[in-house]
C-alpha positions in Angstrom: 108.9 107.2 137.1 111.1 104.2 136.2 114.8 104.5 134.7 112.9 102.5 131.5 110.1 105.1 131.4 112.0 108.0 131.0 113.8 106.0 128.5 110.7 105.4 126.9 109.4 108.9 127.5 112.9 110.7 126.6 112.1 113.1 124.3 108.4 113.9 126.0 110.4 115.2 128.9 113.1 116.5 126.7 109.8 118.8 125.5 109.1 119.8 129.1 112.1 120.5 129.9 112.7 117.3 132.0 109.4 117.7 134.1 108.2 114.5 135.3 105.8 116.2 137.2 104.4 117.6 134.6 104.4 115.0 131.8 102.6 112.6 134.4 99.7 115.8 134.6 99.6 115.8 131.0 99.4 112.0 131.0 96.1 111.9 133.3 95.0 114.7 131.2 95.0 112.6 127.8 93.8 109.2 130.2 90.7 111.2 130.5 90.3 112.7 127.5 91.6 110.4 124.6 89.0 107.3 124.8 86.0 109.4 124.3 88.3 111.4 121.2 89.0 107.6 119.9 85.1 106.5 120.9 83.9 109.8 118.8 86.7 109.0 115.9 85.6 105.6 115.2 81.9 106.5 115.3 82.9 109.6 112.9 83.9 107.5 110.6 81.8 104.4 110.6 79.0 106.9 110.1 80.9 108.5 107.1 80.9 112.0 108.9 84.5 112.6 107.8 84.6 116.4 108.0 83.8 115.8 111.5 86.7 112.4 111.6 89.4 115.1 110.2 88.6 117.7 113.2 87.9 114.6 115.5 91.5 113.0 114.7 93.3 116.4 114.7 92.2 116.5 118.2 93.3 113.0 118.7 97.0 114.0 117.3 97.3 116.8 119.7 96.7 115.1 122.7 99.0 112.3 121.9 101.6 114.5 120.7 103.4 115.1 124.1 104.0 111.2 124.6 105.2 110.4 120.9 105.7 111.8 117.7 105.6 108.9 115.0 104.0 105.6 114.7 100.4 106.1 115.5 100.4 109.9 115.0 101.8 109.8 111.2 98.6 107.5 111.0 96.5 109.8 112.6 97.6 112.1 110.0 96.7 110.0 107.7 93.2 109.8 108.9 93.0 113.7 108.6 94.5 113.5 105.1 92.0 110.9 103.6 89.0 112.4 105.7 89.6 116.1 103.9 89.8 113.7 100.8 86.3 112.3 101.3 87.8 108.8 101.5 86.1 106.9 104.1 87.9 103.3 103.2 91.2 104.4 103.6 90.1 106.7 107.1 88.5 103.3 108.3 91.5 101.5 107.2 94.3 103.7 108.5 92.3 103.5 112.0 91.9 99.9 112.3 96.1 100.2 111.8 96.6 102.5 114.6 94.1 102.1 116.9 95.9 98.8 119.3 98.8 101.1 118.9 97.0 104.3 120.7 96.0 101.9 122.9 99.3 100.2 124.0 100.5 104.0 124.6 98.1 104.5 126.8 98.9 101.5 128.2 102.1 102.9 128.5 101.2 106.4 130.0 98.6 104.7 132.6 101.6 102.8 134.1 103.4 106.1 133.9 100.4 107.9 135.4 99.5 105.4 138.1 101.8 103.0 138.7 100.6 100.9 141.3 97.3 100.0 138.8 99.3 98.7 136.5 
């Protein structure tokens, strides 16, 4: 890792006790997984199947929680909160707000993840 990406990824290694090793494992972990999480979120809620979004986005939160723990995951939460709520504008609204920025973290963990792709 770079001197600026364990600035960036401080307190994600602060949770793992400073395990680089690790926190790039849980980074190709969430590479796999989070597009088709994001690919079944969007579709979730296009198709107005918001009990489903709410688990969906949940899921979504979790894996992204290792690598941050605001911006896009107090949106996320605010895709579970208007899901439970039956409120399909404001889920498709909060996810057009956070989607480029789940995207530009994962960005961000790719380069972590595989730094010679990047």
């Amino acid at each position: 890792m770079t001197e600026e990406q364990r600035i960036r990824f401080a307190e994600a290694l602060q949770r793992l006790a400073g395990d680089e090793d690790l926190l790039i494992a849980m980074g190709a972990m969430v590479l796999d997984d989070a597009p088709v999480v994001m690919a079944e979120l969007q579709q979730q809620i296009e198709e107005a199947q918001l009990s489903q979004a709410a688990s969906t986005a949940h899921k979504l939160k979790g894996l992204l929680s290792t690598f941050d723990v605001g911006g896009c995951l107090l949106t996320i939460q605010q895709i579970i909160t208007a899901a439970k709520a039956d409120d399909q504008a404001e889920c498709a609204q909060s996810w057009s707000k956070c989607e480029r920025e789940i995207r530009e973290l994962l960005a961000e963990v790719r380069a972590v993840v595989d730094p010679v792709s990047t």
